[in-house]
N, C-alpha and C positions, 0 to 999 in steps of 0.2 A: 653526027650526034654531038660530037664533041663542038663542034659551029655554035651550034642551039644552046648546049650548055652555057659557053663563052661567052655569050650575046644576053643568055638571061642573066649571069652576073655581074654584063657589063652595066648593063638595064638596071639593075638593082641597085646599084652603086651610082648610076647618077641619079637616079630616085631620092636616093640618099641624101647625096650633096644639093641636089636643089631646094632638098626641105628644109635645111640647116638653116638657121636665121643666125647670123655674124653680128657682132657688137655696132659693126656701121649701121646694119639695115634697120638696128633696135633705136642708134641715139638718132639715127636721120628722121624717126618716124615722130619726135618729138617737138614741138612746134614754140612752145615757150614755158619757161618756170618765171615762180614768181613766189616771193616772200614779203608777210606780211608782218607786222611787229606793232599788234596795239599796246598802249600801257595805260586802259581805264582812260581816266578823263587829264591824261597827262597829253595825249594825243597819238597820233601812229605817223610810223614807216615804214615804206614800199617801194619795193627794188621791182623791175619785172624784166626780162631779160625776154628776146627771141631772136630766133636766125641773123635778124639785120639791124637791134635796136638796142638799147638798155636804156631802161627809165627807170629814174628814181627820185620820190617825192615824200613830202612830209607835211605834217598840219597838229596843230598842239601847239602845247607850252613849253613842253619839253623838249623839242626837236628842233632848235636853231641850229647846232653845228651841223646838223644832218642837210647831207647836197640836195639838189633838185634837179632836174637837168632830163636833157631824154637825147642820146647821141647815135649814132652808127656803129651797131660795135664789130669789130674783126673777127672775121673767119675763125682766128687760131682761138681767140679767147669763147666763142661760143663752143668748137669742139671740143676744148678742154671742161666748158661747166657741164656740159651734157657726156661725157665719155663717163663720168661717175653715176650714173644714175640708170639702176636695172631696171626694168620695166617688173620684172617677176617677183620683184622685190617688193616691188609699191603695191601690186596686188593685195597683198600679206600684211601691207602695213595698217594698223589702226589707230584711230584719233582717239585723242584722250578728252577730257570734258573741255567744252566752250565754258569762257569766265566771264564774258563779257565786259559791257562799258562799266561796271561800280566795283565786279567779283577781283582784277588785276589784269597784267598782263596776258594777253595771247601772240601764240606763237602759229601763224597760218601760210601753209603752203600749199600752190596751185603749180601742178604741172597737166600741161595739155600736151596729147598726142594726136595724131590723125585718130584714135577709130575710140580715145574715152577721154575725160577730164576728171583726173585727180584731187581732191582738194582733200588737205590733212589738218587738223587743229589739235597742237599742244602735246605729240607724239610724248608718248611716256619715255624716260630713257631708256629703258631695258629691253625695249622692243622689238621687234624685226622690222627695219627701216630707219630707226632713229638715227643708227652712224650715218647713214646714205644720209640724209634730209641735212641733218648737222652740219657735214660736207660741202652740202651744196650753200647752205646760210653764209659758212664760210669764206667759199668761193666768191659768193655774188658779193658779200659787206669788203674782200679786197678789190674785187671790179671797181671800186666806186675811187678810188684817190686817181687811176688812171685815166679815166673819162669825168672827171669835175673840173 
């Protein structure tokens, strides 16, 4: 009796652990992000970053200092932009109003995973997900003096 008992706790317990989804298996499921930065009829820019690449280009009047370039990027630096970024989180998060080309700037981000594609426009500060997204702008606008 006592066998059976042991066995179905043991049973239960790896039941357990196999269900568990770990931070790896959530940022590995993540395939590319990408930030968009129009400013109206000033022009845009656009970082996009995935597993093996980082591009970054610009068009406008306003966007001469801004790189262009599309390189190979490193293992370490993809794990570290994707280790920030919760998937449970983005769920939750919601876009604020599109401004378009005459209303000002927008601020737009796409993150693809295997099984949905995200895209956020102009996340309100206060919101749930705006640190995470902020974070990642961040991230990707210092990517760029190392790869130009």
């Amino acid at each position: 009796m006592k066998i059976i008992k042991i066995g179905f706790v043991l049973s239960a317990i790896s039941l357990f652990l196999l269900s568990c989804k770990t931070t790896a298996q959530t940022t590995s499921s993540i395939k590319s992000v990408s930030y968009r930065h129009t400013m109206g009829r000033g022009g845009a820019t656009f970082i996009n970053a995935s597993k093996d690449s980082l591009e970054s280009s610009a068009r406008g009047g306003r966007t001469e200092e801004f790189p262009s370039f599309k390189k190979k990027i490193n293992t370490k630096d993809w794990t570290k932009l994707v280790s920030g970024i919760d998937i449970s989180i983005l769920e939750k998060t919601q876009s604020g109003e599109r401004r378009g080309h005459y209303d000002g700037p927008d601020q737009i981000f796409t993150i693809v995973t295997d099984s949905k594609e995200y895209e956020f426009y102009n996340v309100p500060v206060g919101s749930v997900g705006y640190k995470q997204l902020e974070k990642l702008k961040t991230e990707l606008n210092n990517l760029l003096p190392q790869y130009k």
